[in-house]
MMTF fields as JSON, N, C-alpha, C and O atoms, coordinates in Angstrom:
{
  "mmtfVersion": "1.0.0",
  "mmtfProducer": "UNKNOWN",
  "numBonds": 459,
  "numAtoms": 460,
  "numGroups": 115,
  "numChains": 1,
  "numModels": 1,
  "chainsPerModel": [1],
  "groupsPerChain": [115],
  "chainIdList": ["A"],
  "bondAtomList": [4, 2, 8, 6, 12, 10, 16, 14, 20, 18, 24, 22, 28, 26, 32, 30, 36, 34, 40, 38, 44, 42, 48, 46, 52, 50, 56, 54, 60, 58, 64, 62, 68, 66, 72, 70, 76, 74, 80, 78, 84, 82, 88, 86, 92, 90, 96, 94, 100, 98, 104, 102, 108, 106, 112, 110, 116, 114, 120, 118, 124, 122, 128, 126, 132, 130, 136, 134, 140, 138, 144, 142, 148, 146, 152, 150, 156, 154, 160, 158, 164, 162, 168, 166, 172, 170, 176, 174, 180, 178, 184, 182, 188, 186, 192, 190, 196, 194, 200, 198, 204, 202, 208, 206, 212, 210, 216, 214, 220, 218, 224, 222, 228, 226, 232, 230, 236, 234, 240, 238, 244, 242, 248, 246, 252, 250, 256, 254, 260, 258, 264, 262, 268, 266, 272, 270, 276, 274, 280, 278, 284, 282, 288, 286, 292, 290, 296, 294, 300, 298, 304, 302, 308, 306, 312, 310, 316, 314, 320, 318, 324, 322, 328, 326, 332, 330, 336, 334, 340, 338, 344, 342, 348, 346, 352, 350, 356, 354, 360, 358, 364, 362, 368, 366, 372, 370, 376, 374, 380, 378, 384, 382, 388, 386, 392, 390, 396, 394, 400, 398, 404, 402, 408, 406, 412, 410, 416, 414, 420, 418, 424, 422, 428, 426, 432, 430, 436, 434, 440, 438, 444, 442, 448, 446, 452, 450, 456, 454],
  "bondOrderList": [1, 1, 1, 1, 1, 1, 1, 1, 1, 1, 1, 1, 1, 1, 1, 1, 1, 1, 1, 1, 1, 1, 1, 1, 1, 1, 1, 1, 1, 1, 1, 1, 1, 1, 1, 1, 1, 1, 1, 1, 1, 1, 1, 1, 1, 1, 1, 1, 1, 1, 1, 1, 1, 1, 1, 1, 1, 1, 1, 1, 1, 1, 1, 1, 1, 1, 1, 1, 1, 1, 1, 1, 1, 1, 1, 1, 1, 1, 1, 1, 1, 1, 1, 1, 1, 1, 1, 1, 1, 1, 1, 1, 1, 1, 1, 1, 1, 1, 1, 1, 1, 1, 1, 1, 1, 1, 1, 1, 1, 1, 1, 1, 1, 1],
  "groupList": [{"groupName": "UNK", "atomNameList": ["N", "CA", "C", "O"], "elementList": ["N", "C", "C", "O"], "formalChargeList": [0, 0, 0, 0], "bondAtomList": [1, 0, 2, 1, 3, 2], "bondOrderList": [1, 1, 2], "singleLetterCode": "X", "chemCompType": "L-PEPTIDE LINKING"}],
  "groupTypeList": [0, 0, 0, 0, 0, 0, 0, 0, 0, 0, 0, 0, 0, 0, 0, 0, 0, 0, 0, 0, 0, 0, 0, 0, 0, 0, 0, 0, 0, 0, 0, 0, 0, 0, 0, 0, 0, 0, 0, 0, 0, 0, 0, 0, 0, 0, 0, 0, 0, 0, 0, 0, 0, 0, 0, 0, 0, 0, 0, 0, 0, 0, 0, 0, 0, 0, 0, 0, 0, 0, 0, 0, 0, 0, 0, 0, 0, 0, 0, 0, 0, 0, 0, 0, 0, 0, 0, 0, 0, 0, 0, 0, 0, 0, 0, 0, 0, 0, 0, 0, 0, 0, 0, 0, 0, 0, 0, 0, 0, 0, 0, 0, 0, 0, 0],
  "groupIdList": [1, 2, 3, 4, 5, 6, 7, 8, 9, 10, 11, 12, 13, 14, 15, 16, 17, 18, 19, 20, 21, 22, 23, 24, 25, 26, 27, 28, 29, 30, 31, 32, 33, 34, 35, 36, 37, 38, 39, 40, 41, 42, 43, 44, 45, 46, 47, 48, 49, 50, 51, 52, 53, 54, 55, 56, 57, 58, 59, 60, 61, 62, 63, 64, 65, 66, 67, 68, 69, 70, 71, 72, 73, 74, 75, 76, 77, 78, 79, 80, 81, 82, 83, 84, 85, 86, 87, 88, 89, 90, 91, 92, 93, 94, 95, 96, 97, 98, 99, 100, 101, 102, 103, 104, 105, 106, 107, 108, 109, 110, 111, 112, 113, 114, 115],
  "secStructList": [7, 7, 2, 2, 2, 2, 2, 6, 6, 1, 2, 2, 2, 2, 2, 2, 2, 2, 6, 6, 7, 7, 1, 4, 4, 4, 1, 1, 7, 7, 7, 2, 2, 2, 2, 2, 2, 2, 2, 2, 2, 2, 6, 6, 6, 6, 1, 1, 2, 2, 2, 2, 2, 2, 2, 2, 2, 2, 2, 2, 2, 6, 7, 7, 6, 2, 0, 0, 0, 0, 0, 2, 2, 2, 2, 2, 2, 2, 2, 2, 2, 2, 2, 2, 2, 2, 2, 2, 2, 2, 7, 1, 2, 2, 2, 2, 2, 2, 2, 2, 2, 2, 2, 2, 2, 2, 2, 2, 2, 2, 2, 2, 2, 2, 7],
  "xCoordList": [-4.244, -4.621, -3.642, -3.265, -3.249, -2.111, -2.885, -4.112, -2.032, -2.698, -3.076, -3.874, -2.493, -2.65, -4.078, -4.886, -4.51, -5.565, -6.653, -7.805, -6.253, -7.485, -7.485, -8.621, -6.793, -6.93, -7.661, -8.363, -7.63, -8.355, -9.687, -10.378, -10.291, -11.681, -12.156, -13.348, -11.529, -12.302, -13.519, -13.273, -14.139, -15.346, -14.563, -14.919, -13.519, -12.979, -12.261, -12.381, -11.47, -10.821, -11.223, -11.103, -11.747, -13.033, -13.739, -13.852, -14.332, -14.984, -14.242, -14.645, -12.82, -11.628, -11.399, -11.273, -11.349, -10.872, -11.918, -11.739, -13.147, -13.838, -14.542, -14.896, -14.511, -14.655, -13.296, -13.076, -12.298, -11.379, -10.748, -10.373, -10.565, -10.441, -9.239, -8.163, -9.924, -8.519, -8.995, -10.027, -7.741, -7.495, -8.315, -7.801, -9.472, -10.03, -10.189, -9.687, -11.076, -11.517, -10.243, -10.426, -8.95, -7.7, -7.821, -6.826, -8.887, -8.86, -9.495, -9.162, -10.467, -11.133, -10.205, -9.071, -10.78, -9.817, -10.069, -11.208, -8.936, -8.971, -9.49, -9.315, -10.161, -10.541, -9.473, -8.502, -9.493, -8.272, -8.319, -7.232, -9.75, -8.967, -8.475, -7.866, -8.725, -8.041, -6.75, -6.187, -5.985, -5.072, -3.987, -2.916, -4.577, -4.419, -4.002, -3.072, -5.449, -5.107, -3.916, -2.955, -3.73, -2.874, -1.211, -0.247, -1.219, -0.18, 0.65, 1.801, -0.652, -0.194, 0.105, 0.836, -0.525, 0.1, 1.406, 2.288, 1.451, 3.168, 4.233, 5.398, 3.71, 4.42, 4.507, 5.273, 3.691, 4.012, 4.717, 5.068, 4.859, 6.41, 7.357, 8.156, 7.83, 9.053, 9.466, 10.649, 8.36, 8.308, 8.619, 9.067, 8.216, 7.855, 9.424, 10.129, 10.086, 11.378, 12.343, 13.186, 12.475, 13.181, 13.913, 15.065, 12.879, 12.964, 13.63, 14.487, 12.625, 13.726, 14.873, 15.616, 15.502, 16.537, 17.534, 18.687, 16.856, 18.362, 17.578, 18.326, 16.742, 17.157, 18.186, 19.042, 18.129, 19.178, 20.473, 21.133, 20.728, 22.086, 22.021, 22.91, 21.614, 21.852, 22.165, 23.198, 21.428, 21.666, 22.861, 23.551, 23.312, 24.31, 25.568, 26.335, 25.726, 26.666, 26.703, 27.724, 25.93, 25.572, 25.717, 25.6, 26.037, 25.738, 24.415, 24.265, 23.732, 22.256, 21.077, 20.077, 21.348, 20.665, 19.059, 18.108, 18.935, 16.963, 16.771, 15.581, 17.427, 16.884, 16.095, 14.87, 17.074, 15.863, 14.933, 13.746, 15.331, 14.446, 12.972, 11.873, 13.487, 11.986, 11.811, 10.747, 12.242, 11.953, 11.402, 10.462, 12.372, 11.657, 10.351, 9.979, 9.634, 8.163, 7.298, 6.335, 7.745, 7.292, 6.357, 5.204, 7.978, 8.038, 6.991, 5.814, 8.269, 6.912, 5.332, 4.557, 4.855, 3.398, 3.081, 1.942, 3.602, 3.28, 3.013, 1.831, 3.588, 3.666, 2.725, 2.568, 1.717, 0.813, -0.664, -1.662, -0.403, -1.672, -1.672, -2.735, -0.483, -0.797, -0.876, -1.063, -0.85, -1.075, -2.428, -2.592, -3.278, -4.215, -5.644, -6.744, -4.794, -5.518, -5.36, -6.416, -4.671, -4.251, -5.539, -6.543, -5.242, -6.651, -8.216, -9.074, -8.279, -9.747, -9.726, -10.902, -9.273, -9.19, -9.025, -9.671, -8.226, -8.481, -9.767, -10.173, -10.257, -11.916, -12.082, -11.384, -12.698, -12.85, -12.851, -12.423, -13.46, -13.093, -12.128, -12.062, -11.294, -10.299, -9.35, -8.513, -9.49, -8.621, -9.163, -8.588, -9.912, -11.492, -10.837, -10.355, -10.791, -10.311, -9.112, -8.862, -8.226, -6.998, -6.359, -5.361, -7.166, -6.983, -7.451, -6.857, -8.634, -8.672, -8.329, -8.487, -7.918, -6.562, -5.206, -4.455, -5.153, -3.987, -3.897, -2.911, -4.76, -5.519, -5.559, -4.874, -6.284, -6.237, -4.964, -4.653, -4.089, -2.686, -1.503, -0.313, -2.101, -0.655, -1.568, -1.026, -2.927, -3.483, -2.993, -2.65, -3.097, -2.915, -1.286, -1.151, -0.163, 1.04, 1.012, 1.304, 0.743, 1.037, 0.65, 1.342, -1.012, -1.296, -0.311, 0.035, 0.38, 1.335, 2.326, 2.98, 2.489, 3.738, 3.578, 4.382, 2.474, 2.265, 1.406, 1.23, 1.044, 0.907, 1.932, 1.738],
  "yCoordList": [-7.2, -7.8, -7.309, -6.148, -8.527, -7.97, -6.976, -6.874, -6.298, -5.735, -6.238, -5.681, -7.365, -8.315, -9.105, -9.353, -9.465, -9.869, -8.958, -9.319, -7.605, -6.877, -6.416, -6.062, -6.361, -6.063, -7.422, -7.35, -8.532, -9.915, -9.805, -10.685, -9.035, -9.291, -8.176, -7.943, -7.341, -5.873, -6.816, -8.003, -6.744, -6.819, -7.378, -8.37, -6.492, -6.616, -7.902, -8.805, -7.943, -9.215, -10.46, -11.398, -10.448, -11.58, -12.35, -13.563, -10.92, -11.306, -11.993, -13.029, -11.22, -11.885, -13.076, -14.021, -12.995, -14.931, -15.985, -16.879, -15.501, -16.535, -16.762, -17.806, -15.918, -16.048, -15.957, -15.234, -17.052, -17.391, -16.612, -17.107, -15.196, -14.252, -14.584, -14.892, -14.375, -15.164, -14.006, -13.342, -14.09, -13.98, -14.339, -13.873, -15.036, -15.787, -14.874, -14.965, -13.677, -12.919, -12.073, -11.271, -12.634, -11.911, -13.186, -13.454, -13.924, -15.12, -14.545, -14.893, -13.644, -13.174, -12.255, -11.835, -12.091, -11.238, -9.8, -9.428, -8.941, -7.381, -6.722, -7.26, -5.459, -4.834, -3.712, -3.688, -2.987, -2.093, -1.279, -0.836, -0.65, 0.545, 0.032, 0.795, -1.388, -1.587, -2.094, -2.282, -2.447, -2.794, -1.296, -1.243, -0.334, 1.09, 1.661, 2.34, 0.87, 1.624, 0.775, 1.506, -0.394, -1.111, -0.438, 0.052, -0.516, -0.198, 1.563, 1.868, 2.341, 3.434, 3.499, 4.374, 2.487, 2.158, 1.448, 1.298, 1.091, 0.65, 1.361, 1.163, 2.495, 3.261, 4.791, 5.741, 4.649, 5.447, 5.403, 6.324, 4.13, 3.593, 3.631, 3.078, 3.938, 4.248, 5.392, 5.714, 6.245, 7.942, 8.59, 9.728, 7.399, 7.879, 7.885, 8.228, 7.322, 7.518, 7.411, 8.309, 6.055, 6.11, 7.5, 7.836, 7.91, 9.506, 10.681, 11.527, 10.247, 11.375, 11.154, 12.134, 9.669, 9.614, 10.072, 10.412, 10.042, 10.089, 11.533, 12.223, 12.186, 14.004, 14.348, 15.151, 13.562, 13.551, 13.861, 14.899, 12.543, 12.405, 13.134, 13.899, 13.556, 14.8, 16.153, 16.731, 16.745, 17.712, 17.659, 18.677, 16.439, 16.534, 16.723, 17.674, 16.004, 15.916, 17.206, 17.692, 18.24, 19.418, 20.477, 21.683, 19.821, 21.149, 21.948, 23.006, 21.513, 22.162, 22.074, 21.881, 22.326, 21.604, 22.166, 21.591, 23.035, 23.47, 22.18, 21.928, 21.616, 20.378, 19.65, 19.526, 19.117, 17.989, 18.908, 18.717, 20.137, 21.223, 21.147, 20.962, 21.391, 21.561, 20.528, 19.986, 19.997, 18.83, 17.396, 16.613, 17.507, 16.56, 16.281, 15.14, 17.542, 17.062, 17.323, 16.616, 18.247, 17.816, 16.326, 15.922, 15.865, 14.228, 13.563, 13.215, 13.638, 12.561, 13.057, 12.186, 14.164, 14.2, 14.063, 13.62, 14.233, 13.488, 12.405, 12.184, 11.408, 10.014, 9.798, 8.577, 10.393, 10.253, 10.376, 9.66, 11.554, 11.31, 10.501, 10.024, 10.151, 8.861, 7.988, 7.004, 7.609, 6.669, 6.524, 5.44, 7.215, 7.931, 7.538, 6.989, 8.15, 7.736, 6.194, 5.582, 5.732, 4.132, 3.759, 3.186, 4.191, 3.085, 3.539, 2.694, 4.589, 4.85, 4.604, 4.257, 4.505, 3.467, 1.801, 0.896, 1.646, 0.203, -0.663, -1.79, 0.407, 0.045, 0.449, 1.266, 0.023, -0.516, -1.428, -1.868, -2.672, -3.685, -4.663, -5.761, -4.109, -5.259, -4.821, -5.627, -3.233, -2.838, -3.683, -3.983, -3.733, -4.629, -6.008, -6.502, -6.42, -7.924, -8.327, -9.421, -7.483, -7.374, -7.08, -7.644, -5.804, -5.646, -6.872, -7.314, -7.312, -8.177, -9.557, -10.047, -10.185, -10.676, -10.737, -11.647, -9.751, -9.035, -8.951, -9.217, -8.659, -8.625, -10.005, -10.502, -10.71, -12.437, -12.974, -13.534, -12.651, -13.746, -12.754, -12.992, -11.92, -11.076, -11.441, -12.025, -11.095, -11.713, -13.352, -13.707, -14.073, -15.363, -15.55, -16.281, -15.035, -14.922, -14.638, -15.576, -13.633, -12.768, -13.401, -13.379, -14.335, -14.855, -16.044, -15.872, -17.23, -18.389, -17.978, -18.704, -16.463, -16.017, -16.091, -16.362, -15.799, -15.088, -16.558, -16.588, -17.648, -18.927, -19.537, -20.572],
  "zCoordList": [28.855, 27.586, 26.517, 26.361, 25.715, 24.556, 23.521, 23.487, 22.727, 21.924, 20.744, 19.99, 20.521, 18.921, 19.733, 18.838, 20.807, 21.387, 21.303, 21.062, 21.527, 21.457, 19.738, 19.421, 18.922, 17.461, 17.106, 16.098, 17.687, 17.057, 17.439, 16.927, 18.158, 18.878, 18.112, 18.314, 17.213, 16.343, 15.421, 15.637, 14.94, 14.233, 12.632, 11.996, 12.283, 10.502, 10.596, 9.768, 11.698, 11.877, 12.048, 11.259, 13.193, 13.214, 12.033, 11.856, 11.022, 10.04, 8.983, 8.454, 8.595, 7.962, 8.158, 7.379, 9.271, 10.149, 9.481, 8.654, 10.204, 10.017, 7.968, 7.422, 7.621, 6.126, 5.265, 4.294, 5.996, 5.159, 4.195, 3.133, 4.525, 3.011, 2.697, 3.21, 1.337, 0.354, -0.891, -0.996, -1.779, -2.905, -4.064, -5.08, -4.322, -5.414, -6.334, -7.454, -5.846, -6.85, -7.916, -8.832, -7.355, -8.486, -9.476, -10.149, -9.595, -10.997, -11.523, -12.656, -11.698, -12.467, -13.67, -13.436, -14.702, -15.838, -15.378, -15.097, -15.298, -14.485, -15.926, -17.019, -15.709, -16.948, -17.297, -16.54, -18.094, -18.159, -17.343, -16.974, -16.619, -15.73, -14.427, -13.678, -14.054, -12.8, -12.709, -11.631, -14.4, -14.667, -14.526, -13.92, -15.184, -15.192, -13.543, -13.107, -12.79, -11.529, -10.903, -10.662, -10.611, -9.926, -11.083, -10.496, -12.021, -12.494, -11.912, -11.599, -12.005, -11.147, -9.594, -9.129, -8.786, -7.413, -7.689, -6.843, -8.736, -8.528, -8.971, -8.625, -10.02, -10.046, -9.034, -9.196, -8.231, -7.215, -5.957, -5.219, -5.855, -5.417, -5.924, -5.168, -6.762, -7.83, -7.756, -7.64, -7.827, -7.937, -6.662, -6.517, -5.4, -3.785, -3.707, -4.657, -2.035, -1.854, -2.695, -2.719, -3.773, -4.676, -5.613, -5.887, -5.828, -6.29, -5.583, -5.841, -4.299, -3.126, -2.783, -2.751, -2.365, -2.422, -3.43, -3.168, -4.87, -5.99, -5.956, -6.649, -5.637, -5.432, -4.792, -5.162, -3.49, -2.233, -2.916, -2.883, -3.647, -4.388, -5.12, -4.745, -5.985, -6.998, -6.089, -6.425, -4.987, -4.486, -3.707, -3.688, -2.92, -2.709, -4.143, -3.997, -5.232, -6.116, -6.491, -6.005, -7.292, -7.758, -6.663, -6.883, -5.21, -4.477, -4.493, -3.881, -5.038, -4.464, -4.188, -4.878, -2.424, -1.383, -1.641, -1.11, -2.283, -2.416, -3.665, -3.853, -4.248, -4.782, -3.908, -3.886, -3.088, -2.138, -1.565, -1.828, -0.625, -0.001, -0.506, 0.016, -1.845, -2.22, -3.312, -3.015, -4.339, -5.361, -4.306, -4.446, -3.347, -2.689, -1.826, -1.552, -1.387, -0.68, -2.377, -2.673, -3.189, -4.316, -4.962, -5.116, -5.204, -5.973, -4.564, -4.473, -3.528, -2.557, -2.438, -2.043, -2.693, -2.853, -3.466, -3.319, -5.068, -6.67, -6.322, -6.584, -5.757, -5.296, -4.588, -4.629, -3.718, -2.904, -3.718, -3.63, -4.534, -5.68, -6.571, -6.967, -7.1, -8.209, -7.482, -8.199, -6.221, -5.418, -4.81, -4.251, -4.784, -4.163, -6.078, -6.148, -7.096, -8.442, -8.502, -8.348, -8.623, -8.423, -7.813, -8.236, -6.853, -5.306, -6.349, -6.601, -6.692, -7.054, -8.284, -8.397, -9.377, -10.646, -10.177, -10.707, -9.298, -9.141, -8.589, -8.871, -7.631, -7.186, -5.653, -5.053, -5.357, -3.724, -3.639, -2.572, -4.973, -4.061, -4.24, -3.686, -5.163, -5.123, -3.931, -3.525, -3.21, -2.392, -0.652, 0.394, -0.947, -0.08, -0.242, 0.776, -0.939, -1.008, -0.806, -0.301, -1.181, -0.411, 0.631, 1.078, 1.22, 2.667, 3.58, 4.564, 3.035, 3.971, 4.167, 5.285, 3.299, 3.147, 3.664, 4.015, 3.612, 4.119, 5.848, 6.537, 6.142, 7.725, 7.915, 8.809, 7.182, 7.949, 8.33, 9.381, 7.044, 7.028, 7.965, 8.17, 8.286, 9.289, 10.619, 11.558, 10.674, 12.135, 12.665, 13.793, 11.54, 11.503, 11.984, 12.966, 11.467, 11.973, 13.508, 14.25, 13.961, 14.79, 15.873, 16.891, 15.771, 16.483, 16.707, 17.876, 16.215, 16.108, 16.901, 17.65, 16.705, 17.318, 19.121, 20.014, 19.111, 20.55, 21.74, 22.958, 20.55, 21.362, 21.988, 22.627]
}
């Protein structure tokens, strides 16, 4: 049995599938703290590798390699909590509505692929 076959028969997927999850509820007007939270998940991608990389480059240019050593699991765990504040200012359920979403239309691929 494939494994995209046995991830389609899980219970979340199924339920995804068959209740069409979609997007609707992003028509609604966001209030500020979930505007707040989604804005900090995007800036914790900015902060995440982006950051480590130009440590990279700085420690290489400057010659000093405890820059990345240590600035870098730094920044990338900074990046994991404002990422981490993001999800719980934004809600559960818009993260809920998106995951599963998200789950339908990559199940939905994956499956086309494999017919």
């Amino acid at each position: 049995m494939s494994i995209i076959k046995r991830i389609s028969e899980t219970e979340y997927v199924r339920s995804a599938m068959a209740d069409k999850a979609d997007l609707s509820a992003f028509k609604e007007k966001p209030s500020i703290r979930v505007i707040v939270g989604v804005s900090a998940i995007c800036f914790s991608y900015i902060i995440g590798w982006p950051a480590v990389g130009a440590l990279g480059a700085l420690a290489i240019y400057f010659n000093k390699p405890l820059l990345i050593a240590i600035g870098g699991p730094l920044v990338y765990g900074l990046s994991h909590l404002v990422f981490l504040l993001g999800m719980y200012l934004a809600g559960y359920n818009y993260s809920k509505i998106f995951l599963r979403w998200a789950t339908r239309v990559a199940m939905e691929k994956w499956m086309s692929k494999n017919t």
